[in-house]
TIVEX-772034 format. One line per field, with one value per atom (N, C-alpha, C): residue number from 1; atom name; x, y, z. Coordinates in steps of 0.001 Angstrom, whole numbers. Layout:
<atoms>
n c(NUM	...)
atom c(CA	...)
x c(X	...)
y c(Y	...)
z c(Z	...)
</atoms>
This chain:
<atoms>
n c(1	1	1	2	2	2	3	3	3	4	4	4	5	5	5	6	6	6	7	7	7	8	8	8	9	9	9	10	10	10	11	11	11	12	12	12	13	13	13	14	14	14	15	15	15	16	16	16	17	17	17	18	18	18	19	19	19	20	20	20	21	21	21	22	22	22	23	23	23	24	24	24	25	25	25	26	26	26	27	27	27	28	28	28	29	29	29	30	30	30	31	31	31	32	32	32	33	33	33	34	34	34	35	35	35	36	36	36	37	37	37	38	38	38	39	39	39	40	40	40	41	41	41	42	42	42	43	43	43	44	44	44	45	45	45	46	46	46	47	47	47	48	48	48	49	49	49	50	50	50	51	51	51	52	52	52	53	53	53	54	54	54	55	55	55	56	56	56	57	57	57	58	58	58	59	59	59	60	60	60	61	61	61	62	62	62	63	63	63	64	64	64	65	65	65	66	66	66	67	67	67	68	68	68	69	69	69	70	70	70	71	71	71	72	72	72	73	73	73	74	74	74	75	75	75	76	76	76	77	77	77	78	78	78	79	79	79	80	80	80	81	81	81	82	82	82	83	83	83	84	84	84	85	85	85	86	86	86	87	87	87	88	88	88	89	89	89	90	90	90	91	91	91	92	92	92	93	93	93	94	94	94	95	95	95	96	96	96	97	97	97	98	98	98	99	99	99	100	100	100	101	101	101	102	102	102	103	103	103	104	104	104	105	105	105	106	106	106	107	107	107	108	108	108	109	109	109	110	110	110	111	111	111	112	112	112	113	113	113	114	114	114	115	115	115	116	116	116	117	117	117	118	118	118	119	119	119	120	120	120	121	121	121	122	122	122	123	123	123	124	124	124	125	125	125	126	126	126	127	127	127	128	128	128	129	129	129	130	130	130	131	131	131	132	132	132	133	133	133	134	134	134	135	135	135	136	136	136	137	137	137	138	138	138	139	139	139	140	140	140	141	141	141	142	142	142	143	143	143)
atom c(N	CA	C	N	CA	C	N	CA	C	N	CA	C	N	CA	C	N	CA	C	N	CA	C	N	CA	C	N	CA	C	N	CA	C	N	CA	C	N	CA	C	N	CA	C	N	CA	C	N	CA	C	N	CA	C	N	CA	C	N	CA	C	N	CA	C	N	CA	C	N	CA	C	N	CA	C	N	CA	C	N	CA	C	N	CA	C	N	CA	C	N	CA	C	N	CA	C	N	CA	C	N	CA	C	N	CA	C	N	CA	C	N	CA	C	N	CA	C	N	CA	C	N	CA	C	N	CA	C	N	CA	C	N	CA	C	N	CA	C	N	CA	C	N	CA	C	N	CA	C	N	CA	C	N	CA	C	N	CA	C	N	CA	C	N	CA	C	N	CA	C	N	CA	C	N	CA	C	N	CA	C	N	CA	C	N	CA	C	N	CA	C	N	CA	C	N	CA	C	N	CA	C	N	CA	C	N	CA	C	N	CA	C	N	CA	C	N	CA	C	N	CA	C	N	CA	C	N	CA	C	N	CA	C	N	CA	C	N	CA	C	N	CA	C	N	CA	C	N	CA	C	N	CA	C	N	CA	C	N	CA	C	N	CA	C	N	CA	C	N	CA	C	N	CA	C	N	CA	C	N	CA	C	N	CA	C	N	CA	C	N	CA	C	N	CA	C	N	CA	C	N	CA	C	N	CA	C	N	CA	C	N	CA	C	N	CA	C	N	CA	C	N	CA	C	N	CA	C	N	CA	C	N	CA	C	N	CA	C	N	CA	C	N	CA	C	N	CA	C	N	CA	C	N	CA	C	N	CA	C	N	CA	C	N	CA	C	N	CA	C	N	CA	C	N	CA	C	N	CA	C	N	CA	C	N	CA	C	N	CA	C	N	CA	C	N	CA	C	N	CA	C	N	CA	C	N	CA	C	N	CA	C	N	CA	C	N	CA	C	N	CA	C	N	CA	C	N	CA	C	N	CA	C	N	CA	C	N	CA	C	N	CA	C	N	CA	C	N	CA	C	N	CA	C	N	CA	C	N	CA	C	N	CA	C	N	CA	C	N	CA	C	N	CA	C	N	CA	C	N	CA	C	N	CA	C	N	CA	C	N	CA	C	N	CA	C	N	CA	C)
x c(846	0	889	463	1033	744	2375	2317	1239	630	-290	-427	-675	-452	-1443	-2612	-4024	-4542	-5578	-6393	-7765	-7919	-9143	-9223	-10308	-10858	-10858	-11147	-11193	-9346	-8904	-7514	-6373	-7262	-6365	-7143	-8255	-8836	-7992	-7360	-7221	-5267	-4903	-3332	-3753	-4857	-4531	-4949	-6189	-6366	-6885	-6153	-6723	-6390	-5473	-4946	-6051	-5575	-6667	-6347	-5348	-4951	-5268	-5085	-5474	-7449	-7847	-9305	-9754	-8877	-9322	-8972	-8121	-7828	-9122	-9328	-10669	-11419	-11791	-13170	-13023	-11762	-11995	-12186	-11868	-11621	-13565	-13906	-15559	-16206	-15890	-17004	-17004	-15802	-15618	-14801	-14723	-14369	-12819	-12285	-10596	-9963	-8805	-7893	-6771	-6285	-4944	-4002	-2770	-1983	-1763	-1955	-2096	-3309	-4792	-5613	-6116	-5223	-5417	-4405	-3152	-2733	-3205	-4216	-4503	-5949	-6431	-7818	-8689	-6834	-7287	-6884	-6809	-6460	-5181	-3904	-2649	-1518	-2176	-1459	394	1038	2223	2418	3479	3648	4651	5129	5975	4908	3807	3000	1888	1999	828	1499	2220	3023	2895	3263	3517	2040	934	-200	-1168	-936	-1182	-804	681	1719	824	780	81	-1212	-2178	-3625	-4018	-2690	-2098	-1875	-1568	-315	-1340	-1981	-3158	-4432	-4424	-5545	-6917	-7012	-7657	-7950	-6847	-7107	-6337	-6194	-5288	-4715	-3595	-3053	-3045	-4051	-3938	-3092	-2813	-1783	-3153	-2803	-4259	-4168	-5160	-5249	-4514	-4673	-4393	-2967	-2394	-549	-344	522	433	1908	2062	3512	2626	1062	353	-577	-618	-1543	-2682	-3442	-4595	-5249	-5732	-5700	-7838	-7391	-9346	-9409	-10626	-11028	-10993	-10181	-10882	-11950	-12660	-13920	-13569	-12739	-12592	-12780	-12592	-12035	-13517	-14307	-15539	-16496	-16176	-16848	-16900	-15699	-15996	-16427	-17788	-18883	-19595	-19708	-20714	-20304	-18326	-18040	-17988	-17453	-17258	-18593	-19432	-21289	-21193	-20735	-20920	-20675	-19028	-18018	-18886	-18986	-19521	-20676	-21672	-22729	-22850	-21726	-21902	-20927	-19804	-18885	-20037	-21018	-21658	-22265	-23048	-23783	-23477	-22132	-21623	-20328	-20800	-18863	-19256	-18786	-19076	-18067	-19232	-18127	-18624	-18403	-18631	-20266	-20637	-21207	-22793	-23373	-24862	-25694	-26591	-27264	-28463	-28568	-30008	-29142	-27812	-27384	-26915	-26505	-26487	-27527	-28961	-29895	-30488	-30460	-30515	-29888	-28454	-27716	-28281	-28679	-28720	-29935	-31168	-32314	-32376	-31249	-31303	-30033	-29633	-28663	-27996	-29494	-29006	-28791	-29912	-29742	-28046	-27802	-25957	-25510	-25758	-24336	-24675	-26054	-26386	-25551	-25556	-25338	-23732	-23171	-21504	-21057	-21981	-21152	-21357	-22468	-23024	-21927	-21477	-20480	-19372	-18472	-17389	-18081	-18742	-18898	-18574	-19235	-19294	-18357	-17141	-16171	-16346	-17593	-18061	-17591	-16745	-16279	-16528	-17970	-18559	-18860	-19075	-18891	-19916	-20222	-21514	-21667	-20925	-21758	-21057	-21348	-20362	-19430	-18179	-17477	-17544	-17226	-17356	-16735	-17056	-15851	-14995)
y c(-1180	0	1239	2046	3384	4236	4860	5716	7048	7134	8459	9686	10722	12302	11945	11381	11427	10325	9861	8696	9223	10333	10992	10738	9737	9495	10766	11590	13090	13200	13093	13459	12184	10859	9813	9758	9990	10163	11006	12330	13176	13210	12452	11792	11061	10525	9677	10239	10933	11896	12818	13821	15404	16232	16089	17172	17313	18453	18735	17866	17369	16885	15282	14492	13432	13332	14669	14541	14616	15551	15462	14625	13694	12204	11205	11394	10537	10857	11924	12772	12169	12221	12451	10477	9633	8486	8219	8918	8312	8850	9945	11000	11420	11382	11871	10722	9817	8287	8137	9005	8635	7974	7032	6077	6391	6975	6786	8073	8010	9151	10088	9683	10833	11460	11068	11250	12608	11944	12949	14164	13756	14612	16056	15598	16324	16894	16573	16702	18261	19146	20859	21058	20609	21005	21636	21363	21858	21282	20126	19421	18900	19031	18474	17774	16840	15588	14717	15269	14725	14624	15562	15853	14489	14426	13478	12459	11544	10408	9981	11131	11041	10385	10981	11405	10187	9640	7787	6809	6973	6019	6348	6947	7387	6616	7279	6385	5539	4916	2990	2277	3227	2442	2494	3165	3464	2858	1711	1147	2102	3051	3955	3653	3481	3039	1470	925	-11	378	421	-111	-1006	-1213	-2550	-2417	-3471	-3133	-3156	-2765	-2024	-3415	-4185	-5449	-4852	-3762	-4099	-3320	-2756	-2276	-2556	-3809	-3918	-3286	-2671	-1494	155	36	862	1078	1625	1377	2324	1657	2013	2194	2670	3513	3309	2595	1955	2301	2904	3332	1184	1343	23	89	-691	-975	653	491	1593	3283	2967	4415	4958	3780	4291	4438	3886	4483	6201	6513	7848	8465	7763	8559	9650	8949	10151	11189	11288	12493	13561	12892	13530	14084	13622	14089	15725	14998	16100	17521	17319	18486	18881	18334	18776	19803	19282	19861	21201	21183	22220	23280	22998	24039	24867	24377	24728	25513	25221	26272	27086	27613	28689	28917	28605	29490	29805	30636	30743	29845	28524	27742	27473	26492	26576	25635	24434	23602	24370	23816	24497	23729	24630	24901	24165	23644	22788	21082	21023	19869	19295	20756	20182	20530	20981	20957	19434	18947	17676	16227	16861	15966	15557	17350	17330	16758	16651	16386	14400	14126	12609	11653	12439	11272	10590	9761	8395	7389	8261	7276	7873	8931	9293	8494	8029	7353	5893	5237	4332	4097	4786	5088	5054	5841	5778	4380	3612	2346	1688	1771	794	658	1718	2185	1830	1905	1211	-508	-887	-2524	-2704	-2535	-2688	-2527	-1071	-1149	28	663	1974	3564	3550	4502	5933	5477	6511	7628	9378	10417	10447	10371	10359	11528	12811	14058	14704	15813	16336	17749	17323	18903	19866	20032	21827	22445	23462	24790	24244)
z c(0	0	0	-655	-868	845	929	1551	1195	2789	2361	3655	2671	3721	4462	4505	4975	5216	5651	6100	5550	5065	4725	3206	2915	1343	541	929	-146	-422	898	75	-441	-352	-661	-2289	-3060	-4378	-4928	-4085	-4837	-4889	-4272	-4778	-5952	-5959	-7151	-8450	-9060	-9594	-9544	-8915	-8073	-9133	-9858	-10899	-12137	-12845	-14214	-15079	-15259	-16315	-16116	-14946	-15056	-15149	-14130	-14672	-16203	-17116	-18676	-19402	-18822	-19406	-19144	-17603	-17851	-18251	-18233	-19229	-20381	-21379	-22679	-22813	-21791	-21958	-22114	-21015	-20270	-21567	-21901	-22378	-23725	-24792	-25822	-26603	-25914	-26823	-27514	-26675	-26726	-26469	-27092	-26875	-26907	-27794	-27687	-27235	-27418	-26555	-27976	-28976	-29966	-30129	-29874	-30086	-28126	-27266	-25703	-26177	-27005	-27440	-28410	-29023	-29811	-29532	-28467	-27925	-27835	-27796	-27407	-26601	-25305	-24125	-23888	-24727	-24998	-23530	-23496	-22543	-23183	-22334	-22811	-22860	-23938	-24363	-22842	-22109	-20887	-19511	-19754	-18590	-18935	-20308	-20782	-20262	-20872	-20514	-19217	-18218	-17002	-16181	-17027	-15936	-16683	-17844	-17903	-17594	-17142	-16154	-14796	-14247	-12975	-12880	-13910	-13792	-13413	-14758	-15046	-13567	-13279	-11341	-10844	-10387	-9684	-9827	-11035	-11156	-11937	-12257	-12979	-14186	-15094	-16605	-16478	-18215	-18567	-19554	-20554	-21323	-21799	-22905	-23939	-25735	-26043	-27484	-28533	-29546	-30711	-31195	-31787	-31893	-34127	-34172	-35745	-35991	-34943	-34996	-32801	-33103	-31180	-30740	-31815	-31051	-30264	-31119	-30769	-29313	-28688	-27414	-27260	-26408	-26339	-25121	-24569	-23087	-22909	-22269	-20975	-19685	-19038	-18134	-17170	-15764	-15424	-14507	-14287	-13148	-12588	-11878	-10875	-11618	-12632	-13544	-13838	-14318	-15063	-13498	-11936	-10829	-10711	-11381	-11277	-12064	-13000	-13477	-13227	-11953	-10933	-10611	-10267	-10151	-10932	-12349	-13696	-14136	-14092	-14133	-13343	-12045	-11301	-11657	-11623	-11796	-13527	-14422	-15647	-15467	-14151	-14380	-13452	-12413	-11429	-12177	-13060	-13840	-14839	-15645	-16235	-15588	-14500	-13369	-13279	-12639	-12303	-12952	-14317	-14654	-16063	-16658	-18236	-19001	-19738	-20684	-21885	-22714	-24000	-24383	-22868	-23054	-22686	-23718	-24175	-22858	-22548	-21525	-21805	-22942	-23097	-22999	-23272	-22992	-21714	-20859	-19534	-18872	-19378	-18409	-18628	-19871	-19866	-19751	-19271	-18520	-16570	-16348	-15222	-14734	-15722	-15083	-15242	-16115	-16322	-16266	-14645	-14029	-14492	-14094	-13675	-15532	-16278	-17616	-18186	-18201	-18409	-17886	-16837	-15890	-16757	-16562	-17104	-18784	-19420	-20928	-21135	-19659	-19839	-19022	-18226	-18246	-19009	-19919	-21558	-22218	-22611	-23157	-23428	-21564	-21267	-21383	-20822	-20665	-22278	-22954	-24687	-25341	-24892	-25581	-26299	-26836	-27921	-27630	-28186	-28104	-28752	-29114	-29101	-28789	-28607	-27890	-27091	-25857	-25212	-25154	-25289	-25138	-26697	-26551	-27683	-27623	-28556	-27852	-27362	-26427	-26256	-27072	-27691	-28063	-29604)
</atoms>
């Protein structure tokens, strides 16, 4: 077991992914149907290529995502939310729907009023998703 500053669940989640950058990795993993490290690379966010690396090794250790080889180039990899990764549906819901509330962003107000009034079928829809493999965009870009 990993050494830890805390015994407190809020701050032992947030050693593991507290930062922005590991949260927009899972976002783009849960939510916008991204795999690979060229594809997080190129997502917008203007994340760095050393910060990236770093903060999927991390995930990886942590049980968050997996690393699997692309079944049609296996020098290629491919980056999955595990059991544990796609539990934090609910948070990612969250933070999506309370940033929208109170902050000026790009995501339309008829899509998160209808995120917000239907939970539980989102959360439902983003473990469909992961169980299945579809990497489909469950919401759609911002911006």
């Amino acid at each position: 077991m990993a050494k830890r500053r805390s015994r407190c669940p809020v701050s032992i989640s947030l050693e593991m992914f507290g930062d922005r950058w590991s949260l927009l990795i899972i976002r783009d993993l849960m939510v916008r149907g991204l795999r690979t490290f060229k594809e997080f690379k190129e997502s917008g966010e203007g994340i760095a290529t050393n910060i990236l690396a770093d903060r999927l090794r991390r995930l990886e250790r942590v049980g968050i995502i997996t690393a699997e080889a692309e079944e049609k180039d296996g020098r290629r990899l491919n980056y999955r939310l595990t059991k544990k990764g796609i539990d934090l549906a609910p948070v990612l819901l969250e933070l999506l729907i309370w940033g929208a509330r109170h902050e000026t962003t790009l995501a339309r107000s008829a899509i998160i009023a209808k995120m917000e009034k239907n939970r539980e079928q989102i959360l439902a829809e983003a473990r469909r998703r992961w169980r299945e493999r579809d990497s489909t965009p469950l919401i759609p870009k911002f911006g």
